[in-house]
N, C-alpha and C positions, 0 to 999 in steps of 0.2 A: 559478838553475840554470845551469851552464857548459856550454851547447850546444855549441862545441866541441871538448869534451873527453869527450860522451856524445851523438856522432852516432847516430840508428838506423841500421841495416843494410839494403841492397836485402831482404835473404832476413825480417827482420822484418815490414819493408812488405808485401811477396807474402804472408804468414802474414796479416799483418793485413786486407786487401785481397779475401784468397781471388784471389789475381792468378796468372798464368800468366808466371813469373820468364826473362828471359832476359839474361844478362849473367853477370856473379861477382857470387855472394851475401853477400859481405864487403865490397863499398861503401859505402863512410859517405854517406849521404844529409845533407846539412846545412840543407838547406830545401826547399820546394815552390811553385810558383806557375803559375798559368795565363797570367801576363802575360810572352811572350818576351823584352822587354826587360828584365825584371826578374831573370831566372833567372842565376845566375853561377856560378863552379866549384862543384860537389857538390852541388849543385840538382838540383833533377827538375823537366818539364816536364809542367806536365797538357796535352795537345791534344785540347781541349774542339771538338767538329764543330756547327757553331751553325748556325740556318737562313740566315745570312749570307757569313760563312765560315766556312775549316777552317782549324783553326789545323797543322794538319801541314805546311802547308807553311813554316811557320818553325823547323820542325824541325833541317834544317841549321847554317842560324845560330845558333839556340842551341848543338848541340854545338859549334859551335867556337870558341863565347865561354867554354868548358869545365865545362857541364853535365855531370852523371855522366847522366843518361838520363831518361827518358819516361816518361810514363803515357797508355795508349790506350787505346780499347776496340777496336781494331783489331792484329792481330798483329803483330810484329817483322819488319821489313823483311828477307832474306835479308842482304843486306850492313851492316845496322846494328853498329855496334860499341860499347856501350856496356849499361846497364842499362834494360828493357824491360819495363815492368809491364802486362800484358793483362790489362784487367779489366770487368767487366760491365756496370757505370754508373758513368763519369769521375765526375760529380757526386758522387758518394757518395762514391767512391773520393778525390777530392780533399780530401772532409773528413778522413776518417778518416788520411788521409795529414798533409793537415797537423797534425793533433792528437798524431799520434805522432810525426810530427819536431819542431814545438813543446816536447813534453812535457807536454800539457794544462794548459794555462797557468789555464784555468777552474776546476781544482781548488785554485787558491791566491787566487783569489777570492772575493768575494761578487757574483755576476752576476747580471744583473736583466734579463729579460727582458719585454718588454711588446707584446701586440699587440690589436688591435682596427681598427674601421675608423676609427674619427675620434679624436680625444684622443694617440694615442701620442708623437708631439714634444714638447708642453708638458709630458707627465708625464713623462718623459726628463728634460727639464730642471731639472723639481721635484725630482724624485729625488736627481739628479746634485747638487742643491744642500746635501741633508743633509749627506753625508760634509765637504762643502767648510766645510760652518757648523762642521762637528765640528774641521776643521784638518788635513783629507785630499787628498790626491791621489784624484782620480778619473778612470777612461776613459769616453767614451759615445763612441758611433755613434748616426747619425740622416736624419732627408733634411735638416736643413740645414747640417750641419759633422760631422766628427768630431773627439774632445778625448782628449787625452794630458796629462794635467795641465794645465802653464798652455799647451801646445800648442795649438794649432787648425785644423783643414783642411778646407778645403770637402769635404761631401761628393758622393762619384761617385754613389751609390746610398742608398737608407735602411737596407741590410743589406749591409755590404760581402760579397766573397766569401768562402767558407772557408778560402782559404787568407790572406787580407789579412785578417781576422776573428784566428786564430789567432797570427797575429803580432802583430797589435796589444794582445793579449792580453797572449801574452809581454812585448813593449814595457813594457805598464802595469806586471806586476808585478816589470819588473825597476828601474823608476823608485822602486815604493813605493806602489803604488797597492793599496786592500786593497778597494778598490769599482768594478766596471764596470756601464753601463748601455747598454742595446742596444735598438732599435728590432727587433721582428722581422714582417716582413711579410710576407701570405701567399704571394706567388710567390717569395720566398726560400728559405722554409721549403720549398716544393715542389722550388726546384732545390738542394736539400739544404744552402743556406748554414749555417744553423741545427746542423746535427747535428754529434755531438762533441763540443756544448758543456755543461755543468754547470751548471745554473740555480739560485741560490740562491733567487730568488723569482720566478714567472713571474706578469704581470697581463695580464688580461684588461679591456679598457674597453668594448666595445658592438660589434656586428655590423647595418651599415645596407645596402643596393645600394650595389657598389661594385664595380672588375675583372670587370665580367663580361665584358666581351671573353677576358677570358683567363678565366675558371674555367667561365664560359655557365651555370653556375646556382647560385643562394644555395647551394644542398645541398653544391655541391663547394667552393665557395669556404669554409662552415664547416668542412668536413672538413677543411680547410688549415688555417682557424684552431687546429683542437685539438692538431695536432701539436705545438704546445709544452708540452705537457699530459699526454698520452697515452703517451707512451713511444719515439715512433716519429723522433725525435732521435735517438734512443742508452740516453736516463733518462730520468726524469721528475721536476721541481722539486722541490725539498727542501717550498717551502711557494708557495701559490699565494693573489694577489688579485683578488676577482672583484665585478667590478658585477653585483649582484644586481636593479636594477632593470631591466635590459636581460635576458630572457627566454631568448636564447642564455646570459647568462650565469650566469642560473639554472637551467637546467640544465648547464651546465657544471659548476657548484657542488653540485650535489647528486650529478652521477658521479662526482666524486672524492671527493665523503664517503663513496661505497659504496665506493669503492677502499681505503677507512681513509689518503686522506691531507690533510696539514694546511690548510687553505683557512681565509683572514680574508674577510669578505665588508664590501664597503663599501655604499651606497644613501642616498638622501636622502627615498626613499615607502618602501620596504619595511624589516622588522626586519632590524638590519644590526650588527656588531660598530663599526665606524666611519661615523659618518651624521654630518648636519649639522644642526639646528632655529634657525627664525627667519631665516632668509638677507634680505638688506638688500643691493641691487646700485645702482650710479650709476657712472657716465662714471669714477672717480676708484678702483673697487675692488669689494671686494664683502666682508662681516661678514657671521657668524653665528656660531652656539655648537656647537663640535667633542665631539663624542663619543668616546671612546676605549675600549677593554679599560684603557687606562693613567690615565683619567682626563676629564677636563669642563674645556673653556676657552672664555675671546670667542677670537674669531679673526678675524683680517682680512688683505684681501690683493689687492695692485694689479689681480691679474687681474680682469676684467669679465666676468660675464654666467655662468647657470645651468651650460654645461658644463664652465665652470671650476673648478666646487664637486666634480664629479665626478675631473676630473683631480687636483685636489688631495686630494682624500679616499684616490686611489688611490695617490699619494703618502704619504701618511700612514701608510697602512696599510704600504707598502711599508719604511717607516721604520721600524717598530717589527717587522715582519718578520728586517728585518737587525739588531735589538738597537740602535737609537739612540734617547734618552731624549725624551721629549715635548717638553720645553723646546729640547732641540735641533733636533727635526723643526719644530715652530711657528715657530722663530727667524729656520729656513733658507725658509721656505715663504711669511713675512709678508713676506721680503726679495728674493724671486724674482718676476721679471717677466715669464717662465717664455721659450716660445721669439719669436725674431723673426716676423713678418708672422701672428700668430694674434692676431686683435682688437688689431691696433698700431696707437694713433694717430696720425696724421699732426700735428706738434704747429703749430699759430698762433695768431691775437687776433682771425679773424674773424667769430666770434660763434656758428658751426655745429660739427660734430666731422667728422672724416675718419677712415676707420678703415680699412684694408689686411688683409684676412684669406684663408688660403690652403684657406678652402670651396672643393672643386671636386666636390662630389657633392652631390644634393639635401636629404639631408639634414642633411650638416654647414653648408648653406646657410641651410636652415631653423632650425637651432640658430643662427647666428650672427644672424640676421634678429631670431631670439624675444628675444636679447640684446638686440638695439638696439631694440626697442621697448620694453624695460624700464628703458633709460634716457636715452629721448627723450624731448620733447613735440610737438616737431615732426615732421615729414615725412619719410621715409627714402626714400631715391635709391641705388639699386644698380646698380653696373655690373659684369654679369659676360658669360664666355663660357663656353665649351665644346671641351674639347681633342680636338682630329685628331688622327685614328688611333687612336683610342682610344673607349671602349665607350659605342657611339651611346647602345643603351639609356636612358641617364641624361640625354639633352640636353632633353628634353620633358617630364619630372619637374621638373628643374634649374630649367627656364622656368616651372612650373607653380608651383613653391616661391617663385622670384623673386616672380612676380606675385602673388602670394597674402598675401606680409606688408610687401611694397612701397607706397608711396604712385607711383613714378616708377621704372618700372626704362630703362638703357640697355643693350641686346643689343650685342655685341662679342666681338672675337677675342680666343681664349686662346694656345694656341699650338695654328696652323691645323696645320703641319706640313704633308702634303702633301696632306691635302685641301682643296676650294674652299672656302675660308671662308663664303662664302654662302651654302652649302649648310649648313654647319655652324649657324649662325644661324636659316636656316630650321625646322631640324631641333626647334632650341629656342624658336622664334619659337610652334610648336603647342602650345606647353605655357603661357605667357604668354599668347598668346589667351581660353582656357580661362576665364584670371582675370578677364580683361573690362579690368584696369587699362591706363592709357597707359603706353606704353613707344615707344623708338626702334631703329633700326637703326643703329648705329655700328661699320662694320667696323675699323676704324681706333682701336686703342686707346687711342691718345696723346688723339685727336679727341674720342672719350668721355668719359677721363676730365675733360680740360677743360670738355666740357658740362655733365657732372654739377657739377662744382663752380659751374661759373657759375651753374646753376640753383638752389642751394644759401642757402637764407635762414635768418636769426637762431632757433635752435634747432632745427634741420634736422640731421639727419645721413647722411654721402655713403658709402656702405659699395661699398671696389673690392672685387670677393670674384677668388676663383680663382688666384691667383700668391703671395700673401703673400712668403715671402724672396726669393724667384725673382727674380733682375736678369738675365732672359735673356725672348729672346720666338724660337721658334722657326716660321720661315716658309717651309715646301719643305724643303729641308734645310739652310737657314742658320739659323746660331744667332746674333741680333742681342743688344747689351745692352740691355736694358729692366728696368725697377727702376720699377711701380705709385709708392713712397713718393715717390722722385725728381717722377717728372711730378705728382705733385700737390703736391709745395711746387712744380713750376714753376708748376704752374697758378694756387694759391694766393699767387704771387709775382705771376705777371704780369696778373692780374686786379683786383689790389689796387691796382695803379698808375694 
C-alpha cells in the first residue's frame, strides 16, 4: 500500500480517536510516534506524561523539525499552531492512531501472538522457523531481537510500542513477509501496546508468580493475561493455542469454547489435539512421538529438557493453525535451536556441562533445575541472583527453588540496579536456608561464576540462571557489559591452564 499517496486526515484521526480536533481537518498525517526524535514532517507527536518525565516538553522541537501536530491528553496550548488531538488515554489513542495511519498492516498478515509467563521466546523462535523452512520471509519481536526478514535488531523491549509495532508491521509486509510473530507481555498489553492488532493465532503457554511488583496479585496479572483473547484489543484471534495442562489454561480454553471460538489445545498429561508420548531427554536433545489432528511422527529435537516439549508442541500447533504441512512444521522445528541463553550450553572438553539460562522467576528455575536433573549424573551447581527493583516477592521462593533441586547453589547479583545488593541476597538467602543445602554468598558475579565452575567435576553440571542473552549487568544506574556465556569460557579458559 502507497502511504504516501493515501495519508489519513487530522479530522479522520479525531473521528477515530473520539479526540477533541484543533488545527485544519484536512492534514495528511503521514505517521505517528512517541519518540521525538523520530517524528519528521507530517508526523504527529504522542506526548505520552510518564512517571519520569513529560514528554511535552519536546514539543517545540518537534514542531520545528515540521511535525504536522500532537497527540495529548491535555488541551491545546492557546498559541499552538498546528494540529492537536485531545484525547482521553494517549496509550489507546497511540494505538489506534498508528493502525490508521499504518493502514492495519495486521490485516495482510498471519500474526501470531503468544503470551504466558515462561516459554514465550523460544516459542517465538520455533514459530518464526516454520514459514523460514517453507522459504518465507518472516517479522518477530521478542526480549532478545527484533527480525525483519534477514534483518536483525536488538531488542528495546519484548513488545515494542504501538506505534514502533505498527510500523514494523507495515515494514514486513511491504518486504514480503506473509508471517509475523510477536511476544505479547502482560504490562504491554496493559499500556495498550497490543491493541489494534489482528491476531491470526493467539497462544497461550502457562501462568506462574511473576510481575507482581507491578500487577500486586495473580488475579490482576491474569486479567492482563486474557486480553489477548477476550476482545479488549480491539478483536479477538481468528484461532487460539492453549496449554491445557496449565490450569489457567484450561480454563481459558474452555471460555472460549463457550464463546463458539476455535481453540487447538496442546498438553503432554491431559487429552489434547497435539500432545507428546514416550519423551526421551539427554544433554544432546530431546525425542518422542508427536501427535497431531494431521498425523503421528518420531520427533526429535536439539532442545533439552520437559518445557521444551511444551514450547514446541505449541509450535506445532501453531503451525498447523496457519495452514503449514506437517512435514514442513517437523523439518523447521528438528532444525531450530530455538532462542539464545534458554538452556544454552557453554560448549568445552572438560568433562561437566555449563548451561546459561534466562530463569529469573521461581518457577522457570524450577523447570530449568528439573531439566538438569534429567540429564545429569552428577552434581548440579547453580548460580543465580535476583533483580533490583523489581518484585521482592519472588527472591525467597527463587532461593527456596534454588536450594531444593541443587546439590551447591552460589547466591549472587543479578542486576542490583539501585538497590543494596546485599540486601537483595539476603532477601533470597531465606528461601535457600529453608533447604538446609550448602550454598555461598558471591556478590560479585564474575567471582561466582568462576567458583562455580572451579568447583565443577567430571559429570557435574554448572547451571548460571537469570541473565541468559543479556550481555549487560546493571549496577545504580550504570549499564556495564556483562555476557554470563563470555565469563565462563573465560573461566573455563583460565582454569584449564
Amino acid at each position: 500500500m502507497d502511504l504516501v499517496r493515501n495519508p489519513v486526515t487530522a479530522k479522520q484521526l479525531a473521528k477515530k480517536t473520539n479526540a477533541v480536533l484543533t488545527g485544519p481537518e484536512s492534514t495528511p498525517i503521514r505517521d505517528v510516534s512517541h519518540d521525538s526524535r523520530r517524528v519528521g514532517p507530517g508526523g504527529l507527536f504522542a506526548a505520552v506524561s510518564g512517571a519520569l518525565f513529560d514528554a511535552h516538553k519536546f514539543i517545540p522541537q518537534v514542531m520545528e523539525s515540521g511535525a504536522a501536530g500532537v497527540i495529548s491528553e491535555k488541551p491545546a496550548p492557546d498559541s499552538f499552531n498546528g494540529v492537536w488531538l485531545q484525547v482521553d488515554n494517549i496509550r489507546r489513542a497511540m494505538a489506534q492512531v498508528a493502525a490508521e495511519v499504518q493502514h492495519h498492516p495486521s490485516r495482510e498478515l498471519n500474526l501470531v501472538g503468544i503470551t504466558g509467563t515462561n516459554g514465550k521466546t523460544t516459542t517465538a523462535y520455533l514459530i518464526a522457523s516454520i514459514p523460514e523452512a517453507a522459504g518465507e520471509l518472516v517479522a518477530m519481536t521478542g526480549t532478545v531481537e527484533y527480525r525483519l526478514g534477514k534483518e536483525r535488531f536488538k531488542a528495546d523491549r519484548t513488545t515494542p510500542e504501538a506505534t514502533d509495532m505498527q510500523r514494523l508491521l507495515r515494514q514486513a509486509v511491504q518486504i514480503g513477509c506473509r508471517t509475523a510473530v510477536m511476544e505479547c507481555s502482560s504490562q504491554a498489553m496493559d499500556f495498550h501496546r497490543c491493541d489494534e492488532l489482528e491476531y491470526a493465532v493467539a497462544v497461550f503457554s502457562n501462568l506462574t508468580r511473576d510481575h507482581l511488583d507491578y500487577h500486586k496479585t495473580m488475579e490482576n496479572y491474569w486479567f492482563a493475561k486474557q486480553r489477548l483473547f477476550d476482545g479488549r484489543l480491539g478483536s479477538r484471534p481468528k484461532k487460539s493455542v492453549i496449554n491445557i495442562d496449565d490450569p489457567y489454561g484450561k480454563e481459558l480454553a474452555e471460555s472460549l469454547d463457550k464463546d463458539g471460538l476455535e481453540v487447538i489445545r496442546y498438553a503432554v498429561k491431559a487429552d489434547a489435539q497435539v500432545t507428546a508420548k514416550k519423551p526421551e531427554f539427554s544433554l544432546e536433545g530431546m525425542r518422542f512421538q508427536l501427535k497431531t489432528p494431521a498425523g503421528e511422527m518420531p520427533f526429535h529435537s536439539p532442545l533439552v529438557g520437559q518445557p521444551h516439549i511444551y514450547n514446541t508442541l505449541a509450535a506445532v500447533a501453531s503451525g498447523l493453525a496457519l495452514g503449514y504441512e506437517l512435514d514442513v512444521i517437523s523439518r523447521a522445528l528438528e532444525k531450530c535451536s530455538g532462542a539464545p541463553g534458554r538452556f544454552e550450553r557453554v560448549e568445552h572438553d572438560r568433562g561437566f556441562a555449563v548451561v546459561v539460562d534466562y530463569a529469573h522467576s521461581d518457577d522457570a528455575l524450577l523447570n530449568v533445575l528439573r531439566t538438569a536433573q534429567e540429564v545429569v549424573e552428577g552434581k548440579i551447581i547453580t548460580v543465580f541472583g535476583c533483580g533490583g527493583d523489581r518484585d521482592r516477592s519472588k527472591r525467597a521462593p527463587m532461593g527456596e527453588a534454588a536450594g531444593s533441586l541443587s546439590d551447591v547453589v552460589i547466591l549472587t547479583s543479578d542486576n542490583p540496579r539501585t538497590e543494596d545488593p546485599e540486601q537483595i541476597l539476603c532477601d533470597a538467602e531465606e528461601g535457600i536456608r529453608k533447604t538446609g543445602k550448602p550454598y555461598r554468598k558471591i556478590a560479585d558475579r564474575r567471582e561466582a561464576i568462576y567458583e562455580a565452575i572451579k568447583q565443577a567435576q567430571k559429570g557435574d553440571l554448572v547451571l548460571i540462571a537469570g541473565k541468559g542473552h543479556e550481555d549487560y549487568q546493571i549496577l545504580g544506574r550504570e549499564v556495564f557489559h556483562f555476557d554470563d556465556r563470555e565469563v565462563a569460557r573465560e573461566a573455563l579458559t583460565s582454569q584449564a591452564t
